[in-house]
C-alpha positions as CSV (number, residue, x, y, z in Angstrom):
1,X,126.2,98.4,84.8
2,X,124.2,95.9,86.0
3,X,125.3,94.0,89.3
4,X,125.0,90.5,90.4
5,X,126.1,89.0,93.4
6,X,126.9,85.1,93.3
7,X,126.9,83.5,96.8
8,X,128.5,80.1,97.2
9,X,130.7,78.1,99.3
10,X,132.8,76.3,96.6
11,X,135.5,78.8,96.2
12,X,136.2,76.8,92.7
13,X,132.5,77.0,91.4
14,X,131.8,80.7,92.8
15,X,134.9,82.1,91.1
16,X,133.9,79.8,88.0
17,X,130.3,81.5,87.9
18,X,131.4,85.3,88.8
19,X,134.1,84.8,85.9
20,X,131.5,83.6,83.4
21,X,129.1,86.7,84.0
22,X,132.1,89.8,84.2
23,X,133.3,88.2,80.8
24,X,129.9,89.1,79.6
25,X,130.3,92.4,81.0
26,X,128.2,92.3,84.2
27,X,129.9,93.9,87.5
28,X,130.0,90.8,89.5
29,X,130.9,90.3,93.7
30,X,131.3,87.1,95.4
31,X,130.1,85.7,99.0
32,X,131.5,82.4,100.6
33,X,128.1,82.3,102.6
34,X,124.7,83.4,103.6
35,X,125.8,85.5,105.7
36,X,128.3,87.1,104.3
37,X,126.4,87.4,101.4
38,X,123.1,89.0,103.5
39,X,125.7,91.6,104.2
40,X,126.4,92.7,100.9
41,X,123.3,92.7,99.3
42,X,121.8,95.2,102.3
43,X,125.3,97.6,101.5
44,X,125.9,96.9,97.7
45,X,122.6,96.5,96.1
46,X,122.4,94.1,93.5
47,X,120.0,93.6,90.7
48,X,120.2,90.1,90.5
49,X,121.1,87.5,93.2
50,X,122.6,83.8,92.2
51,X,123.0,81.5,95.8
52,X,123.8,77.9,96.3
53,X,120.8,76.5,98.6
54,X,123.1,74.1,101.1
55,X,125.8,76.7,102.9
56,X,127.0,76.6,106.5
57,X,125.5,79.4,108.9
58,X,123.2,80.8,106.5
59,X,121.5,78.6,104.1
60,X,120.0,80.2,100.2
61,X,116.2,79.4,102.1
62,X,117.3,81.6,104.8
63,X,118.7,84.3,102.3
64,X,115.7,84.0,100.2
65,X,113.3,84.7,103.4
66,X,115.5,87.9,104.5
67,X,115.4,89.2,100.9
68,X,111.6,88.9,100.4
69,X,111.0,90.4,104.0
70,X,112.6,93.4,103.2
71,X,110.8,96.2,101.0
72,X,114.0,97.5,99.7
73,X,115.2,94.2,98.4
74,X,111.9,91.9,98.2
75,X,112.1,92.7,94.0
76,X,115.5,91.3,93.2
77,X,115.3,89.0,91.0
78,X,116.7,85.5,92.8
79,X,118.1,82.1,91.1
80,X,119.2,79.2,93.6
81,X,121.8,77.2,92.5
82,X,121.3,73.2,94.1
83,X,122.8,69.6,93.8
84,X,119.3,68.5,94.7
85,X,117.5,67.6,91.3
86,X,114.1,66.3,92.8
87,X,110.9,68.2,92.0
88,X,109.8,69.0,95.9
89,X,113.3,70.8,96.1
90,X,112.3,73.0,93.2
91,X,109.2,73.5,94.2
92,X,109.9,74.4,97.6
93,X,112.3,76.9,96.2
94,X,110.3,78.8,93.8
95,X,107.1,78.4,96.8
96,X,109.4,80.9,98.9
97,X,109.7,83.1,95.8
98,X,112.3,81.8,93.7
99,X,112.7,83.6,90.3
100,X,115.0,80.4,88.6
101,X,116.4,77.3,89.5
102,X,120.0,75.9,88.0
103,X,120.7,72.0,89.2
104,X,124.6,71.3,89.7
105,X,126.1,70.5,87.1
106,X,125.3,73.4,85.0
107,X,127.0,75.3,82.0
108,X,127.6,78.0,81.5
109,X,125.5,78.9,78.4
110,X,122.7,77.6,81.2
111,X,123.8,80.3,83.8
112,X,123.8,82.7,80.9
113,X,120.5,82.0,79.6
114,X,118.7,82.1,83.1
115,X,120.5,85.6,84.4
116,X,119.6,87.2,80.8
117,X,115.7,85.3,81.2
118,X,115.9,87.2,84.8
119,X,117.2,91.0,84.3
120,X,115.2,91.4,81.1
121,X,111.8,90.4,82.6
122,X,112.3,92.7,85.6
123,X,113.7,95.5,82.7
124,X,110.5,94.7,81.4
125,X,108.1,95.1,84.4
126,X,110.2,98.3,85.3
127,X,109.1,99.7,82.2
128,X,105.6,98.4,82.3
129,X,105.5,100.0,85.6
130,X,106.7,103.5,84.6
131,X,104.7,103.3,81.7
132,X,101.7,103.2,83.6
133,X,103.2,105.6,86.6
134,X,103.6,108.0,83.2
135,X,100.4,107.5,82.1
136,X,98.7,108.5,85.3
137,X,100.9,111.2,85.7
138,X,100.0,112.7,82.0
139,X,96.2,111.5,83.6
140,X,96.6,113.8,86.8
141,X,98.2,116.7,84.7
142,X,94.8,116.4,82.7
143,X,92.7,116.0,85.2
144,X,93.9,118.8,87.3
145,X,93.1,121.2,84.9
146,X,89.6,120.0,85.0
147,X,89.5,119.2,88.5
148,X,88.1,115.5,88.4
149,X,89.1,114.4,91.7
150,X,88.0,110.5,90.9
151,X,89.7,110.1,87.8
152,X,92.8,111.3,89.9
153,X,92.1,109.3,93.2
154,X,92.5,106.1,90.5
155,X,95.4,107.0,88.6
156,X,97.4,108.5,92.1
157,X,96.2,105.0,94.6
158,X,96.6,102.7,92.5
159,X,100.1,101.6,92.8
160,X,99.9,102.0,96.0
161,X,97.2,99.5,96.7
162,X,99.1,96.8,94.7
163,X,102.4,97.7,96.9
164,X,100.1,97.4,100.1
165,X,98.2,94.4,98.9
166,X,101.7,92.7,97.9
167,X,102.7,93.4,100.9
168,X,100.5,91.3,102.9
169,X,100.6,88.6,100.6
170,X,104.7,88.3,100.5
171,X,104.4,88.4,104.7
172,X,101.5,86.4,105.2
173,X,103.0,83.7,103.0
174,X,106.0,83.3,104.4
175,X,104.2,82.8,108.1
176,X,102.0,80.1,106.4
177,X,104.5,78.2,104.9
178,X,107.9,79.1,107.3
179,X,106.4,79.3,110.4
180,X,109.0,77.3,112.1
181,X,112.1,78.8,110.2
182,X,111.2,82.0,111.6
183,X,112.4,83.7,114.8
184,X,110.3,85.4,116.9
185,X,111.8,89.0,116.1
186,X,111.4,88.2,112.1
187,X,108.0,86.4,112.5
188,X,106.5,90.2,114.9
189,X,108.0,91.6,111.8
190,X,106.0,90.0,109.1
191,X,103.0,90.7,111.2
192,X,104.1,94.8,111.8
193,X,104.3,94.4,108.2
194,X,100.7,93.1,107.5
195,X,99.1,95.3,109.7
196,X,101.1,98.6,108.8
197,X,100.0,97.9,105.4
198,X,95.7,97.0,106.1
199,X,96.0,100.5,108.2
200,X,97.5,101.7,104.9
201,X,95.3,100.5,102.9
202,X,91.8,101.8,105.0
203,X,93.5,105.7,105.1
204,X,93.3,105.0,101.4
205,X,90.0,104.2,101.6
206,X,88.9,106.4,103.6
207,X,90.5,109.4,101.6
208,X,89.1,108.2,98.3
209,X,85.2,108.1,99.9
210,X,85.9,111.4,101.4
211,X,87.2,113.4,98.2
212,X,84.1,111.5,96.2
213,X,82.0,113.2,99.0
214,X,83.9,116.6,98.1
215,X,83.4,116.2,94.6
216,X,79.7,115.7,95.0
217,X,78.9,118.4,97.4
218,X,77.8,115.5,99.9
219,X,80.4,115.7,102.3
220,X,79.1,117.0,105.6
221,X,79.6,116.7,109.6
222,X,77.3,114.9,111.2
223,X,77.9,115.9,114.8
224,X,77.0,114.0,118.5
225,X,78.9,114.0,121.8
226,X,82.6,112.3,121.3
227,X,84.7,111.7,124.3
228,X,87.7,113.5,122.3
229,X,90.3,112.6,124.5
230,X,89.4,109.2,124.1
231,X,89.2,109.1,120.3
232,X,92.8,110.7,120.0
233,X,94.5,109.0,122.4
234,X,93.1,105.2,120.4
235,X,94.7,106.5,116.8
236,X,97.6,107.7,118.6
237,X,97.9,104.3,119.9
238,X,97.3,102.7,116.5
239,X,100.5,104.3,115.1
240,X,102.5,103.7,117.7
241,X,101.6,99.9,117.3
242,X,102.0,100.1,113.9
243,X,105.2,102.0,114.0
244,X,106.7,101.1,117.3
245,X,110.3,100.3,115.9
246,X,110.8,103.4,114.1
247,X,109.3,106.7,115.8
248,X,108.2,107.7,119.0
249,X,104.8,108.8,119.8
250,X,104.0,111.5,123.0
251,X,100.2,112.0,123.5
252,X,99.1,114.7,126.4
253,X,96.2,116.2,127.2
254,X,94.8,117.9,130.0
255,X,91.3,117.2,131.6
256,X,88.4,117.5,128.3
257,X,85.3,117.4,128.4
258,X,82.7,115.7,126.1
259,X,82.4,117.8,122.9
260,X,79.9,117.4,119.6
261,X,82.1,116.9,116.9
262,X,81.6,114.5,113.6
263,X,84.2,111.2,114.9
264,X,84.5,110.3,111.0
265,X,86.0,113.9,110.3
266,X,88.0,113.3,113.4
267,X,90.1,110.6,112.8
268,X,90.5,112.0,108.7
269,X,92.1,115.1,110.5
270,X,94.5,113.2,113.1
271,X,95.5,110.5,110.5
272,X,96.2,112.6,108.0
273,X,98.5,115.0,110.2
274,X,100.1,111.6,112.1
275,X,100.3,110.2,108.5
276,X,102.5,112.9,107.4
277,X,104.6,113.2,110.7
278,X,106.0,110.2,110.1
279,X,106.2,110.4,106.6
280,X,108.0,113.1,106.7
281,X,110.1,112.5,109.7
282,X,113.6,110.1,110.2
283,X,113.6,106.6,112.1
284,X,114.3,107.3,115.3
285,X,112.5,110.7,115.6
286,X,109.7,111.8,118.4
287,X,106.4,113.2,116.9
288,X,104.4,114.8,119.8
289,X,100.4,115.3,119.9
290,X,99.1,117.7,122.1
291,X,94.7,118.0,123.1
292,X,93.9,120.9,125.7
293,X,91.0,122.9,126.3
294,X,91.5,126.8,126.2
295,X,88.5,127.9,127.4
296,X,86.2,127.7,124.2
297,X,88.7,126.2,122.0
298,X,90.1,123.1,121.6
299,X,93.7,122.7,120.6
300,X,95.0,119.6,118.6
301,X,98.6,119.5,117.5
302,X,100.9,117.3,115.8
303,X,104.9,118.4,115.9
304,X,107.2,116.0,114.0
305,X,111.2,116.7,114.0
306,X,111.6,115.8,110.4
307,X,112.3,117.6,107.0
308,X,110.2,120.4,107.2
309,X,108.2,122.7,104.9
310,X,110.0,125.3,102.3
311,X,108.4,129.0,103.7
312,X,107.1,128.9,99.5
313,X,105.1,126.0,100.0
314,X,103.2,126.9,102.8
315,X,100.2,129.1,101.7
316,X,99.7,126.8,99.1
317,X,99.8,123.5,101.3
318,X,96.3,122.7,101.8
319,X,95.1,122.9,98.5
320,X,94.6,119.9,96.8
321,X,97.2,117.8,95.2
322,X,100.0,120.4,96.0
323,X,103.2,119.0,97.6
324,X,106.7,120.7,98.7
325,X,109.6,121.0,96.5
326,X,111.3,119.0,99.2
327,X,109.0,115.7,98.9
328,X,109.7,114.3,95.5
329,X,111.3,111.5,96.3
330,X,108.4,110.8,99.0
331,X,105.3,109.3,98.0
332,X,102.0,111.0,98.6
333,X,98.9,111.9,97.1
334,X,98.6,115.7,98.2
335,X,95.2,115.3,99.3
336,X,95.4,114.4,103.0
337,X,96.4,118.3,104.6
338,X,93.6,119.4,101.7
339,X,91.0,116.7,103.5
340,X,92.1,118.2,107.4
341,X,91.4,121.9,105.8
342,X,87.8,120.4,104.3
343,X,87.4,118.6,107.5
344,X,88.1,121.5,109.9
345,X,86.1,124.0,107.8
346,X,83.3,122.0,108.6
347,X,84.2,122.4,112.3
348,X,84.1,125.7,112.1
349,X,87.2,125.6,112.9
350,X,91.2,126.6,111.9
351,X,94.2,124.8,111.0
352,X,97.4,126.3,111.1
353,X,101.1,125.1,110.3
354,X,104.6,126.7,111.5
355,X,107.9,124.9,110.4
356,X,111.8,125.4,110.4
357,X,113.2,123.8,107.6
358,X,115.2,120.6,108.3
359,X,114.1,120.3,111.6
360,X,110.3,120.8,112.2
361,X,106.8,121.1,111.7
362,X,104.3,121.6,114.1
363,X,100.0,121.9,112.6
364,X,97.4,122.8,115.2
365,X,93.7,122.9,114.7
366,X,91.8,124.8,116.6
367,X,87.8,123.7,117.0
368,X,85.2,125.8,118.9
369,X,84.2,124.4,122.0
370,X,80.7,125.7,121.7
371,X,79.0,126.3,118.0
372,X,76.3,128.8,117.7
């Protein structure tokens, strides 16, 4: 059953509204305010939101700004309800990413018209969307069989880029135009955002050059002398940036010397296995990379304290587009651990995994320190 929630401050007007929409058989809740209402849409969910603009201690702007600035919510479709009648009103309204706009008075054949005009254009772009996430999926199934890693680098990052890419837009957008409305927490936020998602976007980038590199037989390691250390420690720090308010990042390493290695293969191998720490690992978790010399090895690790790997899973785990049983719900291509195993190959070196379901995972790549 589809839920709405209808936040207004005129007891007489909300119930009016919430009684209008459960007659017609939606599962309707009520808030007297912003904040109240803020509340239950992070707990309860809706589909669709309906919110008076003028409220005491949370205004609908302020609502609308929270909604939009949050990933899990930032789709729900949103109509403001307003005594205001005059075109910059509206247009301010729908700037901030309005879906509908109902001027006081309204009836309620109007209410009824713009909820139905709402839910059935996002039932419509839900569809469209798994439509096109079934096509590439029936795409990948095809393609694996013939092993045309572009076709499948397409179909798979697609939807991801237009997440990414909306995702800048939405946060940048509101900075332009709300600056002043923001606070300095929600504002560090919207640039976190932006900045988690151009990272995103370049691993992409980087993964989909690389494979096409694969797939042509080009891909090779162009060594020189790379202060290791020094490489490792700057994309540790990246993600810790990037991901400062949701996992914890240890780096130590003992005293390396300079080493020829290829730095492009490099950061594919500790992005990849940083990518999938977190990934793969709970807000508020540690993920811990270690870089020693052992006298002609070097020994990279990454140890995360998330969900783990299924024992079954592992031999197959670095081949390409093969994911756990226990990742389905988690996005991914399948291709980053099959990029480290390329990349350390070309090392001459070894990559290794060991795991305890539900509680850890620990990869460490081993490179020679001297190559005959």
């Amino acid at each position: 059953m589809v839920k709405i929630l209808v936040i207004e401050d005129d007891p007489d007007l909300r119930e009016a509204v919430m009684e209008w929409l459960q007659y017609e058989g939606y599962e309707v809740e009520g808030a007297e305010n912003g904040r109240v209402g803020l509340e239950m849409i992070y707990t309860d969910g809706p589909d669709l939101i309906v919110c008076d603009v003028a409220m005491p201690e949370v205004d609908g702007h302020e609502v609308l700004i929270e909604v939009r600035s949050n990933l899990n919510t930032a789709q729900i479709p949103f109509i403001f309800l307003t005594a205001a009648a005059d075109h910059e009103s509206y247009r301010k309204g729908m700037n901030m990413g309005a879906d509908d706009y109902l001027t006081k008075p309204f009836t309620h054949a109007e209410v009824l018209k713009a909820v139905r005009a709402r839910l059935d254009k996002k039932l419509t772009q839900d569809r469209l969307l798994q439509s096109q996430l079934d096509m590439f999926q029936a795409a990948l199934s095809e393609e694996r069989e013939k092993r045309l890693l572009k076709s499948r680098l397409v179909a798979m990052f697609s939807h991801d880029f237009r997440n990414s890419l909306a995702s800048i837009l939405t946060s940048s957008g509101i900075i332009r135009n709300f600056d002043d409305r923001l606070t300095p927490e929600q504002r560090e936020n919207h640039l976190d955002r932006i900045d988690g998602s151009v990272h995103i976007l370049m691993q992409m980038l980087d993964e989909m050059l690389m494979v096409a590199e694969i797939e042509g037989g080009h891909l090779s390691c162009t060594l020189r002398m790379t202060d290791l250390r020094a490489l490792v420690e700057t994309i540790v720090e990246e993600f810790r940036l990037i991901h400062r308010q949701t996992h914890h990042f240890h780096f130590q390493s003992n005293g390396l010397h300079p080493i020829e290695v290829d730095p492009k293969l490099l950061r594919q191998i500790v992005t990849n296995l940083l990518t999938n720490a977190v990934k793969y690992s709970g807000a508020g978790s540690e993920v811990q990379v270690g870089l020693f010399e052992k006298d002609a090895t070097i020994e990279l690790s990454v140890e995360d304290q998330g969900i783990g790997i299924p024992p079954e899973a592992i031999p197959h785990l670095f081949e390409p587009f093969q994911r756990a049983s226990n990742v389905t719900n988690i996005k991914g291509t399948g291709l980053g651990l099959a990029i480290v195993k390329q990349a350390v190959d070309l090392h001459s070196g070894q990559v290794t995994v060991a795991s305890e379901l539900g509680k850890w995972t620990r990869f460490v790549v081993l490179l020679p320190r001297y190559r005959s």
